[in-house]
DOVOMAR-293340 format. One record per residue (C-alpha): residue in one letter; y negated, z negated, x. Coordinates in steps of 0.2 Angstrom, whole numbers, padded with zeros to 4 digits, always signed. Layout:
BEGIN
AYZX...
// end
This chain:
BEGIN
X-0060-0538+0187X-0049-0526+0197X-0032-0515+0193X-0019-0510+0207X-0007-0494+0203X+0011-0500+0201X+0020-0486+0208X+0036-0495+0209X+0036-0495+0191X+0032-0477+0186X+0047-0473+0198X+0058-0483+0187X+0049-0474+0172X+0052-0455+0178X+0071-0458+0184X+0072-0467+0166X+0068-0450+0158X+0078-0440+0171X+0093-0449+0165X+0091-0447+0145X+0086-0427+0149X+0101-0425+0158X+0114-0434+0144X+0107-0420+0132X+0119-0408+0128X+0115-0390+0136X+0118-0376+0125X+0135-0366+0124X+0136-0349+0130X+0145-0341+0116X+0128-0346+0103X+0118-0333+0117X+0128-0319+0117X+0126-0323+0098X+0107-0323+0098X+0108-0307+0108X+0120-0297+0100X+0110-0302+0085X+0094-0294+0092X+0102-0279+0100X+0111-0275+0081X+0092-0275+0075X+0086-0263+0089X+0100-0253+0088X+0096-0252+0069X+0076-0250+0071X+0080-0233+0084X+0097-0228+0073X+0082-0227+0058X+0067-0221+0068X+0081-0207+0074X+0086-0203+0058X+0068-0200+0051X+0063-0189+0065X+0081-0179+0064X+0077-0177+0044X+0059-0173+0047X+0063-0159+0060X+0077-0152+0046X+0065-0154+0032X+0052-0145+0042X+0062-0131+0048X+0069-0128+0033X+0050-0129+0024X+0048-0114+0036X+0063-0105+0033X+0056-0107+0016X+0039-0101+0019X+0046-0086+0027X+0056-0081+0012X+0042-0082+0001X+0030-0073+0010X+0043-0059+0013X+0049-0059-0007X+0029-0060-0013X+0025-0045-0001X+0040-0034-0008X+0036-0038-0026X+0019-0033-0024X+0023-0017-0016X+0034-0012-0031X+0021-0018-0042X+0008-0004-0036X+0022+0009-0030X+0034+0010-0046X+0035+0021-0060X+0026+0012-0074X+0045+0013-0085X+0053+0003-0072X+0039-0008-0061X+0043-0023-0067X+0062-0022-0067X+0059-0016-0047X+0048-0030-0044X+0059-0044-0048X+0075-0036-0040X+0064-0035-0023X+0057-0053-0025X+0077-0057-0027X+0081-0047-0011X+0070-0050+0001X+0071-0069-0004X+0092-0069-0001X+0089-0059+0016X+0080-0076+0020X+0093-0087+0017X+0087-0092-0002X+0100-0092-0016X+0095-0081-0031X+0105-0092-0041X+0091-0102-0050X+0082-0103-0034X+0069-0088-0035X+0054-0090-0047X+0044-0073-0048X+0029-0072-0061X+0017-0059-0062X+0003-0062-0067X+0004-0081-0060X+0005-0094-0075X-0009-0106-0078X+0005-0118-0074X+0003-0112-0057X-0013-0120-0050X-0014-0104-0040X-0032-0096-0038X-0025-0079-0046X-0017-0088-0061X-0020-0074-0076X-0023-0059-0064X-0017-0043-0065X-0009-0035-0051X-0005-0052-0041X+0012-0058-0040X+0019-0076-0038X+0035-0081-0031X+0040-0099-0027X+0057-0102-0020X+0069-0116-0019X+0079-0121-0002X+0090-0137-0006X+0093-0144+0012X+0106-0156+0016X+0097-0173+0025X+0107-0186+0036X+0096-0203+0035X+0091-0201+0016X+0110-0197+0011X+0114-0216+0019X+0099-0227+0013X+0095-0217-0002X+0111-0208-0008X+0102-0192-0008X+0111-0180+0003X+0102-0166-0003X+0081-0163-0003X+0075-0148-0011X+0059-0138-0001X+0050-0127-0010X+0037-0114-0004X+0026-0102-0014X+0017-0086-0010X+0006-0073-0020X+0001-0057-0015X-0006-0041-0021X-0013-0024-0018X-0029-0023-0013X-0039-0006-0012X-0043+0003+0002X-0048+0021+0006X-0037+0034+0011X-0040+0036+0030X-0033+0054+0032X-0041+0072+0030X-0022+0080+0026X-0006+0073+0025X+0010+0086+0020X+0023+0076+0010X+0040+0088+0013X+0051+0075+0023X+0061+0092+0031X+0053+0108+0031X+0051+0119+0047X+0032+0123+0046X+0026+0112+0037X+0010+0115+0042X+0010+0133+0045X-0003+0141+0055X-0002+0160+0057X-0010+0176+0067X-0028+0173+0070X-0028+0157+0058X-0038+0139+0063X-0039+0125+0054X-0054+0113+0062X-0055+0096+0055X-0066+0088+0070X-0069+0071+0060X-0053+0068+0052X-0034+0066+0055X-0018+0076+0050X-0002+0066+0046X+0015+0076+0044X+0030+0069+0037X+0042+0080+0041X+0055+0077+0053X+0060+0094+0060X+0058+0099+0076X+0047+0112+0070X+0036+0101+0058X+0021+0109+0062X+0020+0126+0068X+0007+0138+0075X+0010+0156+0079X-0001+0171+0088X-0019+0167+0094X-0018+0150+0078X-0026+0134+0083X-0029+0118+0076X-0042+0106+0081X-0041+0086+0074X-0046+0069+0080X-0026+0067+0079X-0013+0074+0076X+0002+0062+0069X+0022+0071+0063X+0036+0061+0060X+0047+0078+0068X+0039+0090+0084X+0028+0104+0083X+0030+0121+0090X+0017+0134+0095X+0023+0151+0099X+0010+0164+0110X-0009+0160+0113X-0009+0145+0100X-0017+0131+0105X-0019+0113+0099X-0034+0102+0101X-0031+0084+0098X-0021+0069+0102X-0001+0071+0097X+0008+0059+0092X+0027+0061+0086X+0041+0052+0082X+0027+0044+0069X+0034+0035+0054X+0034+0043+0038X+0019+0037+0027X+0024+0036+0009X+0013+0044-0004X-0004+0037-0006X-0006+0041-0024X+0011+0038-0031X+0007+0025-0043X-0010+0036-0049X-0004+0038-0069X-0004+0056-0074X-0018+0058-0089X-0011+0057-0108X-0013+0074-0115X-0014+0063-0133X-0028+0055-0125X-0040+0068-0124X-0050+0080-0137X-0048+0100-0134X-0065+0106-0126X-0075+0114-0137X-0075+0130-0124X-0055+0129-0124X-0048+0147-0124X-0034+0143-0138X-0025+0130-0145X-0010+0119-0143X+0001+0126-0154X-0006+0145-0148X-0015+0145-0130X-0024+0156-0124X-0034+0159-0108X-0053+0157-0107X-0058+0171-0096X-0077+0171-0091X-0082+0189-0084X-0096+0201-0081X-0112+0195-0075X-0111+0178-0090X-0119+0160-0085X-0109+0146-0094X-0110+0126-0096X-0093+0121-0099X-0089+0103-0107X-0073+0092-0104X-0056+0088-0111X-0043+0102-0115X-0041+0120-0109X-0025+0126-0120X-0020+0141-0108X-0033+0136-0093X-0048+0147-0086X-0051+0163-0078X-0067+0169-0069X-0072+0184-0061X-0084+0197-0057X-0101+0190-0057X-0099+0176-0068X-0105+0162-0065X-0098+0144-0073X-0107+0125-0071X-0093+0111-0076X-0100+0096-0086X-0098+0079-0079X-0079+0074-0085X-0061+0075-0084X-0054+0093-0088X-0035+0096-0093X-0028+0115-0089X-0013+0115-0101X-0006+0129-0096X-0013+0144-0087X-0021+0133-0072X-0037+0141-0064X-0042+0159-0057X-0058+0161-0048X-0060+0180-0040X-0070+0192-0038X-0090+0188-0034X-0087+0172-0047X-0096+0156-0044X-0090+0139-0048X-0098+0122-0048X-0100+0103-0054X-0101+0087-0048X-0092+0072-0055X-0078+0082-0061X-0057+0078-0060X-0046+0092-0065X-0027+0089-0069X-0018+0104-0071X-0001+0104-0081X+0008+0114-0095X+0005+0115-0114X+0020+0103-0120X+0020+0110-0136X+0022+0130-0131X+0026+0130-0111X+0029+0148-0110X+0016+0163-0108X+0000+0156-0107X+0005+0139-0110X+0018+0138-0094X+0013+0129-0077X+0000+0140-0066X-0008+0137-0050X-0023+0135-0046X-0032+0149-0036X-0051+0149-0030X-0052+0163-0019X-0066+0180-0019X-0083+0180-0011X-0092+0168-0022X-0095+0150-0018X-0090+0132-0027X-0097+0117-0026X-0086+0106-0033X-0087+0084-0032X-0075+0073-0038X-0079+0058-0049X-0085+0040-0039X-0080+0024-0041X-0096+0020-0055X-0091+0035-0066X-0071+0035-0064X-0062+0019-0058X-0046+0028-0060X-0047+0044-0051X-0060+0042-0041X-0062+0052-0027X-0049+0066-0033X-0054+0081-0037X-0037+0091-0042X-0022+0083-0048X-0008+0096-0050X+0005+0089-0060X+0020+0080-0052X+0032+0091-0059X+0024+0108-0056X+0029+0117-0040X+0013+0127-0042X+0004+0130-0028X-0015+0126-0024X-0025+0140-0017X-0044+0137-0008X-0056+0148+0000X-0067+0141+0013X-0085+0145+0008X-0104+0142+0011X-0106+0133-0006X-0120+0134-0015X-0135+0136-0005X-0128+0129+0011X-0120+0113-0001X-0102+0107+0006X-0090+0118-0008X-0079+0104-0011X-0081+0083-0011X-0067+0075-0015X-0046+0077-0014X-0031+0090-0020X-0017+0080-0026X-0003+0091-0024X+0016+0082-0024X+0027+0094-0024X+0019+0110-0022X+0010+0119-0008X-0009+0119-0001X-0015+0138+0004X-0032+0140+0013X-0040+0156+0015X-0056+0162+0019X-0069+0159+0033X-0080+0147+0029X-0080+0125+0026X-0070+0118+0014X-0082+0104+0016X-0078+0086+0013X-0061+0090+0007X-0046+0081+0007X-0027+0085+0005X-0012+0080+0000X+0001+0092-0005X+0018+0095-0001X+0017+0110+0012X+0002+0120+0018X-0002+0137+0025X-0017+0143+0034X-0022+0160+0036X-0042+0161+0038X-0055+0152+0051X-0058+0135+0039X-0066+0119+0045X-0070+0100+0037X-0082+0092+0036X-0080+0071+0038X-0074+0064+0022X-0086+0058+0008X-0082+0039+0006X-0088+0038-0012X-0078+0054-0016X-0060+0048-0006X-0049+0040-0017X-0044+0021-0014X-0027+0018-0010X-0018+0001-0010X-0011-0010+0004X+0000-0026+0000X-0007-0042+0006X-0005-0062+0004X-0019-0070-0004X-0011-0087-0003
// end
């Protein structure tokens, strides 16, 4: 059995079909601008939304910076008032600097500044409960585009927190001179030198005459930094590098709290009392041990005598120190504050200075770190508001021993320095100082260099 392929009839099938396609209705024009329009509504939605999120992210973030900024800036000048303020008024000055520095940086103080010092437990900050850090957490309310439309929010709130605090760190100069004005603030005269090879001199003064050296004087230092000029007048030389026009560095030691006289017992060596000071004068050719606390009227040595200080911390109330004559000096591990008797301040009981000067030698170290976390490092402490002055005689020490380890604290009064020989490792800070004799330093004693304190953020 065979098949053929009617062709004829599959013609008549296809025009058939051709005929029925074309009778359908084709579809209008105005329901494909519809369907278009309808997609391009949705694009146009999708891009106005992915636009509106980016626009919102880049405010957020900017203001998230802005905020980060402030914090940083207010935790920073909280901190610094923490460590620098008088102990009455510290923690008033904190929050008013937390305050500014926040509203300098664009952050309402209305509500918006959260200072807390120590940081709460609350916090979650690694420093929660410690003493000396200081937590500030600001608030920027910033106005949004997208969210105020979708979700009726036209305002996001971006916080930032910061915490900072001081942190320790030796004092890096051999001498810095306090007086923001004085002409000659360091004064060196006639045949005077002051050497100080391993160490620096910083000079806040600002007149042109900051630092003045006269006649055959000379000064030698790694560096040599004044916030005024310096003038040398006849064969006076100046060996290091100068820099002026430096900027005036604040004192190191202002937060360092002054002892408590109430705190302390009256030495049992103590000339007098408090109610009736007298001097302890040590004379002749005598060999002593003396023993901490307080000296109602202060101490005199002269002649040959020779005195050896107990470890401790020694209050002159009144009197201040004299060593003259052939008399000798030492201790080690010893911090001296000298002040008035606040019960009688008048005769023996009045501010004095202290004066170490003659042809005998002292060896004299501050406290460390191990056996005085306070005052480490400083040897003298003259009290802030005594204009005294604080007079020391370069020596050999005792037995070829550096005479001194450790620093004169000295606000507001001046630093004389006489003699010939080393002052050692000593360091100053006073408010003036004169040079008359040939003195050198030696390099500062690290564990005999009081610790300062630097701000920084430790998150």
């Amino acid at each position: 059995m065979s098949s053929t392929l009617d062709t004829a009839g599959l013609w008549r099938e296809e025009v058939s079909v051709n005929r029925k396609l074309q009778r359908l209705p084709a579809p209008s024009q105005r329901a494909i601008r519809g369907q278009t329009l309808g997609v391009v509504a949705v694009v146009l939605i999708a891009m106005i939304g992915v636009a509106g999120m980016l626009i919102d992210s880049g405010i957020i973030s900017g203001s998230r910076r802005q905020a980060q900024r402030a914090a940083d800036a207010a935790a920073q000048a909280a901190a610094f008032e923490l460590i620098t303020g008088n102990y009455s008024t510290r923690t008033e000055r904190m929050y008013a600097a937390a305050n500014q520095y926040a509203s300098m940086n664009g952050i309402s103080t209305n509500g918006c500044v959260l200072v807390e010092s120590p940081p709460a437990a609350s916090s979650n900050s690694r420093y929660a409960g410690t003493n000396g850090a200081v937590r500030v957490e600001v608030t920027r309310p910033t106005d949004v585009t997208l969210m105020r439309l979708l979700l009726l929010q036209p305002v996001v709130n971006v916080r930032a927190t910061a915490t900072a605090m001081g942190v320790p760190q030796p004092f890096g100069h051999t001498i810095l001179l306090l007086h923001p004005s004085a002409s000659g603030s360091l004064f060196i005269n006639g045949n005077g030198s002051l050497s100080v090879p391993n160490g620096t001199i910083y000079v806040d003064s600002a007149a042109a005459d900051a630092v003045t050296l006269n006649g055959n004087a000379w000064l030698r230092a790694q560096v040599l930094s004044i916030v005024g000029g310096q003038s040398s007048v006849g064969n006076s030389s100046i060996f290091a590098t100068i820099v002026t026009g430096a900027p005036v560095l604040a004192d190191p030691l202002a937060s360092l709290p002054a002892p408590v006289l109430s705190d302390y017992p009256t030495s049992l060596n103590s000339g007098g009392t408090a109610a009736n000071p007298a001097t302890r004068s040590y004379s002749g050719n005598v060999q002593v041990t003396i023993n901490p606390g307080i000296y109602w009227g202060g101490i005199k040595v002269s002649a040959n005598a020779i005195v050896h200080m107990n470890p401790g911390r020694y209050i002159m109330a009144g009197g201040g120190i004299t060593v003259s004559g052939n008399g000798k000096v030492d201790g080690t591990d010893v911090f001296i504050y000298n002040t008035q008797d606040p019960q009688n301040p008048n005769g023996a009981g009045a501010y004095a200075p202290v004066s170490v000067t003659g042809n005998g030698y002292t060896a004299l170290g501050a406290r460390t770190a191990e056996t005085d976390s306070t005052y480490k490092g400083v040897l003298l402490f003259n009290d802030r508001a005594s204009t005294t002055s604080v007079t020391v005689h370069g020596n050999g020490g005792n037995n070829g021993d550096p005479p001194y380890g450790g620093f004169i604290y000295n606000k507001n009064g001046d630093a004389i320095l006489t003699g010939n020989g080393t002052y050692g490792a000593l360091g100053i800070i006073a408010r003036r100082m004169q040079v008359s004799g040939n003195g050198s330093f030696t390099a500062l004693d690290p564990s005999r260099t009081p610790d300062t304190k630097t701000v920084r953020l430790v998150e």
